[in-house]
N, C-alpha and C positions, 0 to 999 in steps of 0.2 A: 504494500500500500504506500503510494505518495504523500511523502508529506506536505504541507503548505507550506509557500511560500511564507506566510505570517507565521506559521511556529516557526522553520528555521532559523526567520528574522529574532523570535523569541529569545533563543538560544546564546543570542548576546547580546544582549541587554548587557547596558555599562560597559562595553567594550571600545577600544579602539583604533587606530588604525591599523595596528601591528594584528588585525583579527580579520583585515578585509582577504588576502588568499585564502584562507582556509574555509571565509566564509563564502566567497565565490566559487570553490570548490566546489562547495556542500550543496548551493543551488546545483549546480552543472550538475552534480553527480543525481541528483532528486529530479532536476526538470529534460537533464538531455542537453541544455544550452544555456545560455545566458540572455534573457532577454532584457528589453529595453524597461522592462516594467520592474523586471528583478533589480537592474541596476541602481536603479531612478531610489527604489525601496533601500537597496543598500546604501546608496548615496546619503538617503535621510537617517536611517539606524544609526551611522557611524559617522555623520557629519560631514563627510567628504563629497567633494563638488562630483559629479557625474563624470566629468573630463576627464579626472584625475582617474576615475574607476576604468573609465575606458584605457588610457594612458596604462592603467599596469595589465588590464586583460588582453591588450592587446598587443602587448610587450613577452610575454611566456604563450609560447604556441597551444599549449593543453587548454585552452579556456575557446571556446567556439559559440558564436553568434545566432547560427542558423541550428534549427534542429535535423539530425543525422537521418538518413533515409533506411528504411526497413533494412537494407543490404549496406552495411558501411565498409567501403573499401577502403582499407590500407595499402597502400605503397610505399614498399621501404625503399629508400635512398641513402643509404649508409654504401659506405665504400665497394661492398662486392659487388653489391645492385645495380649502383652504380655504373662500376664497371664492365659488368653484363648486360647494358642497355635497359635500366629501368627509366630513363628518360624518355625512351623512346614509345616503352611502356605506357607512361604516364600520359605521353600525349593523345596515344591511339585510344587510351580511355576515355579522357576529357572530349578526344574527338567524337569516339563512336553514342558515349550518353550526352554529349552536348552541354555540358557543364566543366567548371574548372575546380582545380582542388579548393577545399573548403566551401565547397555549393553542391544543394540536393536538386534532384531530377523534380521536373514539375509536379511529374503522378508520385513523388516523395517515396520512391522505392530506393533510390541508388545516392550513396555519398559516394565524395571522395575526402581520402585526407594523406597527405604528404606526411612519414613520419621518418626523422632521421635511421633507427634503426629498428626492427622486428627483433635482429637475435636470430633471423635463421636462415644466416650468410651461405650456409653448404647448400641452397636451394634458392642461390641467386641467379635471375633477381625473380623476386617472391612478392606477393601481392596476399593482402589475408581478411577475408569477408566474413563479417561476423565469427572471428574465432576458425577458422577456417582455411587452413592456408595453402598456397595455391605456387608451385614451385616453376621452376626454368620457365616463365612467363615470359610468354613475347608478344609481340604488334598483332602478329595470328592469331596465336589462342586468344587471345580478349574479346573476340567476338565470340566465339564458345563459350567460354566460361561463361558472360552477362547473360549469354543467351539461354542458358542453363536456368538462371534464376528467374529470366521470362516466363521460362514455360511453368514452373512452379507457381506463377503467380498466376497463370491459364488454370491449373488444373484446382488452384483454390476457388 
């Protein structure tokens, strides 16, 4: 069960600023993202202008705007990936869903998100959906793979 935004806000009461990451966290982790309403709300709890809230979320890449789409892709870019062509990866992704890292599909099934490493370098370069990870990935297979989680969403 979710909790409110108003309890988490609860939770620090008399706090301050040294309390805004963890508490930005705790929304992200309860809502999925950070919205403009959550801010606004932490901006008041903890006295800090909005600017400034944006200024640190959007300073540490873990803190996201938009909420994540049913299928969240990961693309790692850590050096083996890298050098295996996960750039090239990443584009044929953003090309064939038509969105760029960090934005979800319109029908809200597909993210993407850029992440320095996975950790699972011997199956570079690697791409990981939902917990799920998806090894020697190339420009080809990415049309398989998405296309894979099409048909799952046909047959629901």
């Amino acid at each position: 069960m979710k909790t409110t935004l108003d309890n988490i806000l609860k939770n620090y009461d008399n706090s301050g600023r040294d309390a805004l990451i963890p508490l930005l966290q705790e929304i992200q982790e309860n809502e999925g993202f950070l919205s403009e309403k959550s801010i606004v709300m932490t901006g008041k709890k903890l006295n800090i202008p909005t600017s400034k809230i944006y200024g640190v979320a959007t300073f540490y890449n873990q803190f996201r705007f938009e909420p994540t789409g049913k299928y969240h892709i990961q693309v790692c870019r850590g050096t083996a990936c890298h050098v295996l062509g996960s750039a090239t990866v990443l584009q044929e992704l953003e090309s064939y869903l038509k969105v760029k890292s960090g934005q979800t599909t319109r029908d809200g099934f597909f993210s993407i998100e850029v992440v320095a490493c996975i950790g699972a370098c011997g199956l570079a370069p690697v791409i990981c959906i939902n917990g799920e990870f998806y090894a020697n990935v190339t420009a080809d297979s990415i049309k398989t793979i998405i296309d894979t989680y099409r048909a799952k969403e046909q047959e629901l």
